[in-house]
C-alpha positions, 0 to 999 in steps of 0.5 A: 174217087171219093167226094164229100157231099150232102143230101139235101132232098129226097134220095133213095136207093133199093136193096136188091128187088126190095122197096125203094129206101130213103137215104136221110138229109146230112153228110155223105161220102160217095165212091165213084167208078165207071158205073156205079157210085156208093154213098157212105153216112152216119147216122148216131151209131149206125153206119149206113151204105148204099150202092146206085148206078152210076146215072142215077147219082148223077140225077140226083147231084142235077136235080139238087137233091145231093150237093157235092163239096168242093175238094 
């Protein structure tokens, strides 16, 4: 299922064993299944895409940091 939504507070996401990425403030698409949810945005040019667990999406739509719009 596909959402709209906004970060609004500090969202990261890691690639692979890599360092923890921040995902910047603004509008996002997010993707959802069983356990995984990927977020979608656009930044000038650049698209960007993260894939997270899907326990901590929903930590951070808790915590207030992603805002999830209403369909």
């Amino acid at each position: 299922m596909t959402h709209a939504a906004q970060i609004v507070g500090k969202v990261e996401y890691r690639e692979g064993e890599g360092p923890q990425m921040p995902i910047r403030p603004g509008p996002i698409e997010v993707e959802t299944t069983h356990n995984d949810a990927t977020l979608s945005w656009t930044d000038g040019e650049t698209h960007g895409s993260a894939a997270m667990p899907l326990t901590d999406f929903k930590r951070y739509v808790a915590e207030g940091a992603i805002r999830l719009q209403a369909a």
